[in-house]
C-alpha positions in Angstrom: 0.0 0.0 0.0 1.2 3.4 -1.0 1.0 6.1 1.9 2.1 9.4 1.6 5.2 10.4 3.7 4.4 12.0 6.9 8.3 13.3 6.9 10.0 15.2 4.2 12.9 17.3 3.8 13.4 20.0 1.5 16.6 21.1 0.0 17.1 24.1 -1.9 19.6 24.5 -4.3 20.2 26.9 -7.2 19.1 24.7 -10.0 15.9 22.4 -8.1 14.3 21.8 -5.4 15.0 18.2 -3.8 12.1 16.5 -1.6 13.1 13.5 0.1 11.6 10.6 2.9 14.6 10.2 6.0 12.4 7.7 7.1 12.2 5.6 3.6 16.4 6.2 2.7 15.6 3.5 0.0 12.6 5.5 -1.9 13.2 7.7 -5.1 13.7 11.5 -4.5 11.7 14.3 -6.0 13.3 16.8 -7.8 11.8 20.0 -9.3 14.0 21.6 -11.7 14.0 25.8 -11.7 13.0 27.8 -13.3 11.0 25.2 -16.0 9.3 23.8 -13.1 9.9 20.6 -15.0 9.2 17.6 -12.6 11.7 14.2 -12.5 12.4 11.4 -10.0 16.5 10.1 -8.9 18.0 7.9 -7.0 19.4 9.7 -3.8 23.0 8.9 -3.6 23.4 10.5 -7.0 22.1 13.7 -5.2 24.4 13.7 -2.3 27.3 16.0 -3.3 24.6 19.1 -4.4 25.7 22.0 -3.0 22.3 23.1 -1.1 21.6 26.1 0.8 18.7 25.3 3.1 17.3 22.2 4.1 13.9 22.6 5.5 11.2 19.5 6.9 7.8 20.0 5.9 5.1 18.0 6.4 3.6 17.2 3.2 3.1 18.9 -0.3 0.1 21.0 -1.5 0.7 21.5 -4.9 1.9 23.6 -7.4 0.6 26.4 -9.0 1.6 29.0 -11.9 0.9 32.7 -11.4 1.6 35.1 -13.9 5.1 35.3 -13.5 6.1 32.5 -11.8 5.3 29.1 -10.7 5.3 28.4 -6.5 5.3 24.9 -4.7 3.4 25.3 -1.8 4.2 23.0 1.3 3.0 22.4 4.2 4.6 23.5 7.1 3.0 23.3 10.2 0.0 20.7 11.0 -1.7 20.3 14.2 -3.0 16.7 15.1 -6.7 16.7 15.7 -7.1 13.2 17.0 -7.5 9.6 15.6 -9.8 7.7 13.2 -9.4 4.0 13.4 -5.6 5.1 15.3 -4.8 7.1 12.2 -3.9 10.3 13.0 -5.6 13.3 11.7 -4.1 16.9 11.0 -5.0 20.3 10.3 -2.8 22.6 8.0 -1.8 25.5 10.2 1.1 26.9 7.9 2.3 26.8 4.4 5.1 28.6 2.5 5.4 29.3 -1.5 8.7 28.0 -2.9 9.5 30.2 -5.8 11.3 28.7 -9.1 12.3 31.8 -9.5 14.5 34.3 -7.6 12.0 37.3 -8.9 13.5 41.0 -9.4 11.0 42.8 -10.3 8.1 44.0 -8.3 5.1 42.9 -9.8 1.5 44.6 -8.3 -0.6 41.4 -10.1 1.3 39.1 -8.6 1.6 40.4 -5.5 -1.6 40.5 -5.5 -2.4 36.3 -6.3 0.3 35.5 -3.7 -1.7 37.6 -1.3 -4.7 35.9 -2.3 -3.6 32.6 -1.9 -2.0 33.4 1.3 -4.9 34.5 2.9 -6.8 31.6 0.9 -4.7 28.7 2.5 -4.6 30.6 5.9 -8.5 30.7 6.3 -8.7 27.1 5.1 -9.9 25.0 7.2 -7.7 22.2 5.7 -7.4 18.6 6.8 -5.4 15.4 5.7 -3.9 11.8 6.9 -1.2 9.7 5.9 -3.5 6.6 6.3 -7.1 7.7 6.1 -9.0 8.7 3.0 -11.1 11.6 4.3 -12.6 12.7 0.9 -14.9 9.0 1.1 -17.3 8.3 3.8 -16.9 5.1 5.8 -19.2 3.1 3.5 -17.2 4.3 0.1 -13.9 3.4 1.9 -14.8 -0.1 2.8 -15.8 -0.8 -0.6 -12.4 0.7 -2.2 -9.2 -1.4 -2.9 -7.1 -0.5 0.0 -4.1 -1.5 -2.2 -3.9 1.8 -4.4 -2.6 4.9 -3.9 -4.1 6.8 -1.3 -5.2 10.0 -4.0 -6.2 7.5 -6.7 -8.6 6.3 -3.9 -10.4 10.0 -3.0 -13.6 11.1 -4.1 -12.4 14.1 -7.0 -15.6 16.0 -5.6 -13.4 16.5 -2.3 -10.2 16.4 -3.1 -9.6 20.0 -2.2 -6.2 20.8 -4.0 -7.0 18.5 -6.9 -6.2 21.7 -9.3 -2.6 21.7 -6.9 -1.7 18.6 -7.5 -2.3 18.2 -11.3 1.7 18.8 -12.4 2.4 16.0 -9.9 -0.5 13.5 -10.7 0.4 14.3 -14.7 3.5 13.3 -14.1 2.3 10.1 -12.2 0.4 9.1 -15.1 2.3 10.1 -18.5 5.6 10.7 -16.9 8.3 13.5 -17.6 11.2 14.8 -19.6 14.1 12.0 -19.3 10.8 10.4 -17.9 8.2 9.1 -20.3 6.8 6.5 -18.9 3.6 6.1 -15.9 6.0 7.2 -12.7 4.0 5.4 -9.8 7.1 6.0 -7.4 5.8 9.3 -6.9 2.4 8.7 -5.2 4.1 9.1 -1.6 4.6 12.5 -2.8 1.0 12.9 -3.4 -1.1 13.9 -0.6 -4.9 14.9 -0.8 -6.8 17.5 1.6 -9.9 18.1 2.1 -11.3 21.8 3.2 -14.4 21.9 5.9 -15.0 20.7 9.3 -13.7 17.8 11.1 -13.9 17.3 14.8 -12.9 14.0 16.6 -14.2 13.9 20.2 -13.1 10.7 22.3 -15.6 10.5 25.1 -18.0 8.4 27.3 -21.7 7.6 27.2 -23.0 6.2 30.1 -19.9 5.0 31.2 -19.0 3.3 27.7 -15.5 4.8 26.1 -16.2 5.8 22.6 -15.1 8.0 19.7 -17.5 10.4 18.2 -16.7 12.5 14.7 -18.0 14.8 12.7 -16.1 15.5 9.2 -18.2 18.4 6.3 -16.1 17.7 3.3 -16.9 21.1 1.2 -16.9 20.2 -2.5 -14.3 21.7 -5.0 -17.3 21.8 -7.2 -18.9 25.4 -7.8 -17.2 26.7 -4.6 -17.0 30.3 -4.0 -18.8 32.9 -2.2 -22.4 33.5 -0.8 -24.0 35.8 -3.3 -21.5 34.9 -6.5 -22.2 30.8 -6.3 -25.6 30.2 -6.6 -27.4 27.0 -8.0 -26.2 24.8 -10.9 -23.3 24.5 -13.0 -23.7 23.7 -16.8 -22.2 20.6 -15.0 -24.8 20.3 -12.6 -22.4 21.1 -9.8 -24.3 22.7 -7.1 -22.9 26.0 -5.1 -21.7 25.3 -1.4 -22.1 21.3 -1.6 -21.4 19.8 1.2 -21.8 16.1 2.3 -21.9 15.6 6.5 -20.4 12.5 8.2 -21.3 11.7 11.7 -19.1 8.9 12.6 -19.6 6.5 16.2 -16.0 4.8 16.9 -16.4 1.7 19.6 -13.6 0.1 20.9 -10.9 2.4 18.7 -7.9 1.3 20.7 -5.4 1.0 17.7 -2.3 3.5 18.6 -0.4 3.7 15.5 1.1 6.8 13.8 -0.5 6.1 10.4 1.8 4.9 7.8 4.2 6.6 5.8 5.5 5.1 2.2 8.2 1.6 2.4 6.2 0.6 6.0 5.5 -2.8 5.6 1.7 -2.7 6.6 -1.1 0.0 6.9 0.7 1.6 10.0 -2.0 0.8 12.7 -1.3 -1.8 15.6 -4.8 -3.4 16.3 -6.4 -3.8 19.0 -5.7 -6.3 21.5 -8.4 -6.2 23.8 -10.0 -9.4 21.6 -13.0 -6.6 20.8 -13.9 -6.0 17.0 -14.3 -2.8 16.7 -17.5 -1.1 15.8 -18.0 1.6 13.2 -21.6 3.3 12.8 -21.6 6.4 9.9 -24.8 9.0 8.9 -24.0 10.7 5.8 -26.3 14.1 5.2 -25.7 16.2 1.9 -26.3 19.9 1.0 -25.9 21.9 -1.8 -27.7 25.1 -3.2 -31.9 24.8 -5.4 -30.5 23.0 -8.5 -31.4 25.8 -11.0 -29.8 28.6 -12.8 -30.5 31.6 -10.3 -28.6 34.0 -8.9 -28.6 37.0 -6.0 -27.8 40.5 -7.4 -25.8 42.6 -5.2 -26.7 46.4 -5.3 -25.6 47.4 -1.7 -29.7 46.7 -1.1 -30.0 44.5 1.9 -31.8 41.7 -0.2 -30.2 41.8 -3.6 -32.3 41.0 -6.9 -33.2 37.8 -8.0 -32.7 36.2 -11.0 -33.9 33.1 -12.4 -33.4 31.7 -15.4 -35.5 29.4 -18.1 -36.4 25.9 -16.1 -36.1 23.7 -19.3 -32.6 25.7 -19.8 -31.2 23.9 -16.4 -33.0 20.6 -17.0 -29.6 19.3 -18.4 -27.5 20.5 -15.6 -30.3 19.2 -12.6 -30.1 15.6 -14.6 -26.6 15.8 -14.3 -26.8 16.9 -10.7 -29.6 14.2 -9.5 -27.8 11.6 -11.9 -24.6 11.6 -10.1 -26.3 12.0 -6.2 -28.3 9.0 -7.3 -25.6 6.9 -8.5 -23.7 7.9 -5.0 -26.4 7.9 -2.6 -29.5 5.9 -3.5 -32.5 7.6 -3.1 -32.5 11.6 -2.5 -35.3 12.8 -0.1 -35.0 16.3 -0.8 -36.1 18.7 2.1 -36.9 22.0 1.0 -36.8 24.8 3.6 -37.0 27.9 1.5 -39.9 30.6 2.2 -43.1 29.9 0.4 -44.1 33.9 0.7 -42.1 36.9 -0.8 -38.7 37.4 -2.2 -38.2 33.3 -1.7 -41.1 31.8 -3.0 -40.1 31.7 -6.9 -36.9 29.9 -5.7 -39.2 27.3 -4.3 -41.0 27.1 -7.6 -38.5 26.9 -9.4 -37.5 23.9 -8.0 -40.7 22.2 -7.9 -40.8 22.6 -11.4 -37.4 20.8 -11.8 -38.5 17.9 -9.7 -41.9 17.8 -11.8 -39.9 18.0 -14.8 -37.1 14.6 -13.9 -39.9 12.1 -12.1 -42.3 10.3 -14.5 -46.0 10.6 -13.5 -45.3 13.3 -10.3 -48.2 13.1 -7.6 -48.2 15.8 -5.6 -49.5 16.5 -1.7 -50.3 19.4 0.3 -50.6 19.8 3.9 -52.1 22.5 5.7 -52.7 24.1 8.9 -53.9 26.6 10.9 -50.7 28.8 10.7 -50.0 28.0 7.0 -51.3 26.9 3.6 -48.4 24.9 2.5 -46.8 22.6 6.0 -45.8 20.4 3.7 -45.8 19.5 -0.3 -44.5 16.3 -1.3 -43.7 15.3 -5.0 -43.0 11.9 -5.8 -43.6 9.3 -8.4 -47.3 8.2 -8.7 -46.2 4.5 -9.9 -43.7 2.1 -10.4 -40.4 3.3 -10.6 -39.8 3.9 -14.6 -36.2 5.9 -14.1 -33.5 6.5 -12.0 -35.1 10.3 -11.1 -38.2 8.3 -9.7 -35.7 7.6 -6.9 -36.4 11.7 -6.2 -38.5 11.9 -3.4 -39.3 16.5 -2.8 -40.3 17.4 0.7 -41.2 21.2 1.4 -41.4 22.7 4.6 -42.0 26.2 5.4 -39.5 26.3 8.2 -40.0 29.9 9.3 -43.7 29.8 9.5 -43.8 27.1 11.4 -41.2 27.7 14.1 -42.3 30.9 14.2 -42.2 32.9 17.2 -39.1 31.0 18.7 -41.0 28.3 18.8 -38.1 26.1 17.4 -39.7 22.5 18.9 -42.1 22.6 15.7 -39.4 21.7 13.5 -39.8 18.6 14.9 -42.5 17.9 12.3 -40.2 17.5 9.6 -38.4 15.0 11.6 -41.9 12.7 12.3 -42.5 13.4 8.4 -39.6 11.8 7.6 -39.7 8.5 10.1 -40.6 6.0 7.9 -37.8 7.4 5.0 -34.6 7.8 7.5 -36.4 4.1 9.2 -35.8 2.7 5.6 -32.2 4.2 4.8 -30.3 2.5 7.8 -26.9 3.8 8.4 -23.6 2.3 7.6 -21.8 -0.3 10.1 -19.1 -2.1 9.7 -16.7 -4.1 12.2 -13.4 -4.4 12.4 -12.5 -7.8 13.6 -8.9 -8.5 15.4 -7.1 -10.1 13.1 -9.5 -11.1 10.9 -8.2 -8.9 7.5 -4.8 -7.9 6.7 -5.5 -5.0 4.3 -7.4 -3.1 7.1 -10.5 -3.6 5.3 -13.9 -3.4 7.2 -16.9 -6.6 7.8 -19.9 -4.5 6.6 -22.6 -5.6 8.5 -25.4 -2.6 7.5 -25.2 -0.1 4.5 -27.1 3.1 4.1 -29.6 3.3 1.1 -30.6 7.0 1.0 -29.5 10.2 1.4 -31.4 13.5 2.9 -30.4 16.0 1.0 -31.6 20.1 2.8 -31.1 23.6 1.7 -32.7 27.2 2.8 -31.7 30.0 0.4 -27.9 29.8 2.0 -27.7 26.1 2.6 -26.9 27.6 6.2 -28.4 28.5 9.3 -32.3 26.7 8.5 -30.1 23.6 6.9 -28.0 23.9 10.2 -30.8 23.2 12.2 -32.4 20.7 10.5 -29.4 18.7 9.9 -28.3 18.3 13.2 -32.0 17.1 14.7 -31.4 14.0 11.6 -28.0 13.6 13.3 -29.8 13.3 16.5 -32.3 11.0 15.3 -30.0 8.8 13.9 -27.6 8.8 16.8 -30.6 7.7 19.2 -31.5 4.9 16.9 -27.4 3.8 17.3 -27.2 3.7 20.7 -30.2 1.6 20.6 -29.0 -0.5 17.9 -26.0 -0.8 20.4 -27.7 -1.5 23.4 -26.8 1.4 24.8 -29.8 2.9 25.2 -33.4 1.3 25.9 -36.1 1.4 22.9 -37.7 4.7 23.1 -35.2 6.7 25.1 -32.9 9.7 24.0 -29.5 9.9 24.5 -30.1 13.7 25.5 -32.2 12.3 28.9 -29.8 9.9 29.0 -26.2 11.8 29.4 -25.9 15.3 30.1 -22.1 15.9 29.3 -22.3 13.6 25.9 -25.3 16.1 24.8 -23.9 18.7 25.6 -20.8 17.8 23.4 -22.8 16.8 20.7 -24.8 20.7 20.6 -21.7 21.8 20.2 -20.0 19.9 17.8 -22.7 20.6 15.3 -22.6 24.2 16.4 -19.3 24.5 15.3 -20.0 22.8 12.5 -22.7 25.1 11.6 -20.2 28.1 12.1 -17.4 26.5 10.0 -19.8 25.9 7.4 -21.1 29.4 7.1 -18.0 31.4 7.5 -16.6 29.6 4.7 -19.4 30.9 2.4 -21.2 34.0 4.2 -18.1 35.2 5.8 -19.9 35.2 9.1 -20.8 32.1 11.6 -24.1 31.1 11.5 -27.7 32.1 12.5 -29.3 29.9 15.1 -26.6 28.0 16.7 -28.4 29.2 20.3 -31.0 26.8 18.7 -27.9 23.9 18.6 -26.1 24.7 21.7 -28.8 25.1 24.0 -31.7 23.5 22.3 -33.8 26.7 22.6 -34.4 29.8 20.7 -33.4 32.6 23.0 -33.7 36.7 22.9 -29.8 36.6 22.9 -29.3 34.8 20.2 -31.6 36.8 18.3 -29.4 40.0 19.0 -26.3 37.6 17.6 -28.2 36.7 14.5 -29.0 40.3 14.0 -25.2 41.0 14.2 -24.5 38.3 11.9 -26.7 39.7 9.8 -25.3 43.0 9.7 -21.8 41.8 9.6 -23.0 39.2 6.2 -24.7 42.8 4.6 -21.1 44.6 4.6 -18.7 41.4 3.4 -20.9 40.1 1.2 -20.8 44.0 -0.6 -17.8 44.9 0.0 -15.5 42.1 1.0 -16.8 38.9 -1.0 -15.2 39.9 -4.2 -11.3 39.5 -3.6 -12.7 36.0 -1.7 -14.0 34.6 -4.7 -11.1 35.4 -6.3 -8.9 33.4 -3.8 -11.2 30.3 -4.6 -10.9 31.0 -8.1 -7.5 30.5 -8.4 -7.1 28.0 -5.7 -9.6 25.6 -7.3 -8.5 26.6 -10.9 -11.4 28.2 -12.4 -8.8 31.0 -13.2 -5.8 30.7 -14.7 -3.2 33.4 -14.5 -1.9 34.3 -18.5 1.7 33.9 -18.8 3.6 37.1 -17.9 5.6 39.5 -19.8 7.4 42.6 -19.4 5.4 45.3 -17.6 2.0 44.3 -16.3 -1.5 43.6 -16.9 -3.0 45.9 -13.7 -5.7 42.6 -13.5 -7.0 44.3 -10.4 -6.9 48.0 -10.8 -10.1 50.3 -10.4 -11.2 51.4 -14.3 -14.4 53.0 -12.7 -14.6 56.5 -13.6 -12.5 58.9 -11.4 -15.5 60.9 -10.8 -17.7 57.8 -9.5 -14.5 56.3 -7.1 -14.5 59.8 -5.5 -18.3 60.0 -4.2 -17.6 58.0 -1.3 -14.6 60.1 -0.4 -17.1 63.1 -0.9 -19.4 61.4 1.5 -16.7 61.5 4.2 -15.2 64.6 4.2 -19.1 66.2 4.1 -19.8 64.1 7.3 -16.6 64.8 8.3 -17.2 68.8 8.0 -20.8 68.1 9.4 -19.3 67.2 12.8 -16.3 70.1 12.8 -19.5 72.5 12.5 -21.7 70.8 14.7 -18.8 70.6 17.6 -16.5 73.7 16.6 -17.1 76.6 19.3 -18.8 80.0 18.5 -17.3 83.0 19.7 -19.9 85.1 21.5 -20.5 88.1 19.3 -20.2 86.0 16.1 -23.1 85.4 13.7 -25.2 81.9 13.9 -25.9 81.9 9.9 -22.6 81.5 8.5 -22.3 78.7 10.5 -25.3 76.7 10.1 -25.0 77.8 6.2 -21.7 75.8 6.5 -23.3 72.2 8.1 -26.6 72.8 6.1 -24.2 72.8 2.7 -21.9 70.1 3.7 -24.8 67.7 4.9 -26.8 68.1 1.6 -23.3 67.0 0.3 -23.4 64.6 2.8 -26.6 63.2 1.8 -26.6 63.7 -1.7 -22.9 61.5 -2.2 -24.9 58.8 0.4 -28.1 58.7 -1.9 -26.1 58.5 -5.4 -24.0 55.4 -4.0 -27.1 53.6 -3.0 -28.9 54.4 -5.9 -26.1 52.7 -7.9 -25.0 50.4 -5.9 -23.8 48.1 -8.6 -21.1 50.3 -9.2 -20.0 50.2 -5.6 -20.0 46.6 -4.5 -16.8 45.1 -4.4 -17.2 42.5 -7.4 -14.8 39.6 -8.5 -11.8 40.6 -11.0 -11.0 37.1 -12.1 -13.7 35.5 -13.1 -16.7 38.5 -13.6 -20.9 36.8 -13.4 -22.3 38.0 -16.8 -24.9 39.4 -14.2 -22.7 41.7 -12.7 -21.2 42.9 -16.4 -24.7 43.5 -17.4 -25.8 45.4 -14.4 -22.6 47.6 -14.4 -23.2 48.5 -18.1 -27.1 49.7 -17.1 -26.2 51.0 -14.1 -23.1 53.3 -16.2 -25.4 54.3 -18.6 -28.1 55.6 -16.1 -25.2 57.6 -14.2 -24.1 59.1 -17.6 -27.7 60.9 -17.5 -27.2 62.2 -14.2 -27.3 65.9 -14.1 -24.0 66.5 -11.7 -21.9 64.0 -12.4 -23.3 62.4 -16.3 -20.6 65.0 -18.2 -18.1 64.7 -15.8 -18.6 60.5 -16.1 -18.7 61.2 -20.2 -15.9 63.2 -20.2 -13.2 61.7 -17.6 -14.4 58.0 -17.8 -11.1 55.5 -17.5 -13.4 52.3 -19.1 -16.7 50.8 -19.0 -17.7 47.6 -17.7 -16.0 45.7 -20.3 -12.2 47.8 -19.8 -13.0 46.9 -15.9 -13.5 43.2 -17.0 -11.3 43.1 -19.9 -8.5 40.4 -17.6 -11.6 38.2 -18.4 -10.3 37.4 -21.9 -6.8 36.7 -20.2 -8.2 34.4 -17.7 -8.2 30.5 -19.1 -11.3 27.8 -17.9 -9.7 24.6 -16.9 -11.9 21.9 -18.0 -11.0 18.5 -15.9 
């Protein structure tokens, strides 16, 4: 079995960089040739008498990535354990470096400006790996792998965070190099995937029983960005902030191995010696945006436009979508949580009308009551499965209405809606039995058949919520399946320090989740920690909501950006002499400077508000002087929000034809404005397209 090495060392010499395993003196070493960046493999006693100037241990390779003037190895520096699945160890990246191929000269603002990015990309993470463990596969995927191949050939590619990274090492694995033609298998040690999401491992007790309790969100590389710049479907029917949601329960995990490292003679783990097979129980939950083309307009409004396009235009992108969660999951119940009133309620139609449009002979139910219309509305197939999208099974619920109030114990009715569907779907288990496989492979003694697949609007804070009651749902039905608990109990009555650990852990989760795309934690979570809605953590959502309103105008941009590049939707064009200015402001002078305007008339406001006034001087001047400067004040305040397009911070990289379109109107309106339209005509810099034009430079890669 081919592990990565958990200990490299790095040697930097003039002409290459030279990676090699201390621990595994016998395996080839890696070189990287500079400035070409060309990739080979050598034997390391014909390396011995380089002439290096720093040797550095890392532990593990990113990737590689080309900017537009150079091309950067990025390794891992620093990794924090986070504890053990199956005695594997876990880690979190807490530090990187970028290892130039070149020793750059000039100063360069553009890239500056990606190394900044990806910096602050990588920093932010959260980023996990192991040696040993396949994180990108559930449990169940993993014990139906071949746990003889490389540990990245074995990863889910919808997970595999730095997949885009690792594509000049995994090209060279499979077609080889210069000197090098041939498949180079001896470099998959060398090869080590991450994940990016949440991933908690809690060894702890219930009722006096020792046992491991996990929670890994593996956020997909799919579509990812940004809250109001990812939204729905792909033409590839990748869904915006997809996330599938392990909850893993770990009985007698006493194996106390390191995790292996390429050359170890076995998987790395000692077993367990207590003569108990040990017992592994998995949930798997999925998320992902409404599976439509739609998007969110930002226009420094605090609830941006909507836009959604032609249904039978994203037909072929939703089969796509449902095609793929079918083949992986089984059946999809599909809980809807979206508002069935207002701004939300053509988001809910729209995907109705999907689901109507992929199941053969849809029957549809609606269930009333006294607060609402629509509790419920069901779609499903009215006969014998005929296709694989019969396997679809839509369930709205009109969360808000219904726990509304703070009266978050009604969301319990999705839960009873549900019992006979999550009754049917089992969850994974599988034992481990002492001795009983070599490879490390697991006896699967229950799989699970279905998946529940939630979104609100966000795929956040409602999805937060619902998510974790299914987790503790399931989690009760374990313990029973276990004997640990007695038919009809809870394990919340049960144990107060083990619920209390698991409101927690799905808090945090909740938080990770969100930050990664609203920039904020999320909504709610006095819902998860304390299993109440309280007044306080109504004043913390309505800071989260404030805090969401500014980064997701003026923040998000530079953001979506960093997961651009990192993820490879944009690809920096090769550098010349001078430079491109990718991320320079083309706006018109005159419409950059109204926000300055607005400040220095507020600022003059207050200076006449708070200067003193000598007795025997006059009382117009003065109020002449903070009358003039606030109708400034207020005229600079009421242009910016009337064109708010032109003043939300919007992705350089990779521009939404939405936000192109809306700057062009909203340019053309200001160009009619009697103050500033012939200064605008006269001084503009570019239009939308000159602000946009690096979007021509900028190359797709297709994987």
């Amino acid at each position: 079995m081919a592990l990565p090495f958990r200990d490299i060392n790095v040697q930097t010499a003039s002409d290459s960089y030279i990676f090699s395993s201390p621990s595994s003196p016998g395996a080839p070493t890696l070189l990287v040739d500079r400035p070409t960046g060309d990739i080979r493999l050598s034997d390391a006693s014909l390396l011995s008498k380089k002439r290096v100037s720093r040797v550095t241990s890392i532990a593990g390779i990113l990737g590689m990535i080309r900017l537009r003037l150079d091309k950067y190895i990025v390794v891992i520096t620093k990794a924090q354990p986070v504890g053990r699945l199956r005695g594997h160890m876990v880690y979190k990246i807490l530090a990187t470096e970028l290892l130039p191929l070149r020793e750059r000269q000039v100063h360069d603002p553009d890239e500056d400006r990606f190394l900044a990015l990806l910096r602050s990309f990588i920093k932010t993470g959260p980023m996990y790996f192991s040696y040993a463990v396949d994180l990108t596969n559930s449990f169940q995927r993993q014990a139906q792998q071949d746990a003889a191949s490389p540990l990245w050939k074995r990863t889910d590619d919808r997970f595999f965070w730095n997949r885009f990274l690792q594509s000049d090492l995994i090209d060279f694995r499979n077609q080889g190099g210069r000197g090098q033609p041939a498949p180079q298998p001896a470099i998959d040690p060398y090869i080590l995937p991450v994940i990016c999401g949440v991933l908690e491992i809690h060894p702890t007790t219930f009722k006096g029983t020792p046992l491991t309790i996990a929670l890994i969100t593996r956020r997909s590389r799919h579509r990812a960005g940004t809250r109001y710049y990812t939204r729905g479907l792909d033409d590839k029917g990748n869904a915006a902030n997809y996330n599938e949601t392990e909850q893993v329960v770990i009985l007698n995990d006493s194996a106390a191995g390191l995790g292996g490292f390429a050359g170890s003679s076995g998987p790395g783990v000692q077993r367990n010696t207590e003569g108990k097979d040990m017992q592994i129980l998995s949930y798997v939950q999925t998320r992902g945006s409404v599976p439509a083309y739609w998007a969110e307009i930002n226009s420094l409004k605090y609830t941006p436009k909507l836009q959604i396009r032609a249904i039978e235009a994203a037909l072929p992108a939703a089969r796509a979508h449902f095609d793929e969660q079918i083949r992986i999951y089984g059946d999809n119940y599909l809980v809807n949580l979206v508002n069935q009133k207002g701004r939300e309620l053509p988001v809910k139609q729209a995907y109705e009308q999907v689901v109507e449009a992929l199941v053969s002979s849809p029957q549809e139910r609606v269930q009333a009551d006294q607060r609402t219309d629509e509790k419920f509305h069901t779609i499903e197939t009215g006969g014998p499965q005929r296709s694989a999208f019969d396997r679809l099974h839509y369930v709205y619920f009109d969360f808000h209405a219904e726990t509304k109030g703070l009266q978050m114990h009604r969301a319990q009715l999705l839960i009873d809606r549900l019992r006979d569907a999550l009754v049917a779907q089992q969850y994974f288990r599988a034992a481990d039995m002492p001795g009983s496989r070599i490879d490390g492979r697991l006896e699967v003694r229950s799989l699970q058949t279905s998946v529940v697949r939630t979104n609100c609007m966000d795929c956040l804070d409602r999805t937060n919520v619902v998510q974790s009651m299914l987790a503790r749902w399931t989690l009760d039905r374990m313990f029973i399946d276990l004997g640990l608990l007695a038919r009809g109990s809870r394990f919340a009555d049960a144990d107060d320090a083990f619920e209390l650990l698991f409101r927690n852990m799905w808090a945090d989760n909740a938080d990770v989740v969100s930050k990664s795309y609203s920039g904020t934690g999320a909504m709610k979570t006095d819902l998860t920690r304390l299993g109440k809605r309280t007044r306080g953590g109504a004043m913390q959502d309505l800071n989260v909501a404030c805090t969401r309103y500014c980064k997701n105008n003026f923040l998000d941009g530079p953001r979506q950006d960093a997961f651009d590049l990192f993820l490879g939707v944009y690809q920096p064009p090769d550098g010349g002499i001078g430079t491109n200015l990718i991320f320079a402001d083309r706006r018109p002078v005159w419409i950059q400077s109204v926000p300055y305007v607005a400040a220095f008339g507020f600022f003059f406001v207050i200076v006449g508000m708070y200067t003193p006034r000598l007795p025997d001087a006059a009382v117009w001047p003065l109020r002449l002087f903070i009358l003039f400067w606030a109708a400034v004040t207020v005229w600079s305040l009421h242009f910016i929000f009337s064109n708010g397009m032109l003043y939300v911070n919007w992705p350089k990289l990779n521009p939404r034809p939405w936000a192109t379109e809306g700057y062009q109107e909203t340019i053309s309106r200001v160009r009619k404005d009697r103050i500033l339209g012939p200064l605008v005509a006269r001084h503009e810099r570019g239009l939308s397209t000159a602000r946009y034009v690096n979007a021509e430079e900028g190359k797709k890669r297709i994987e």
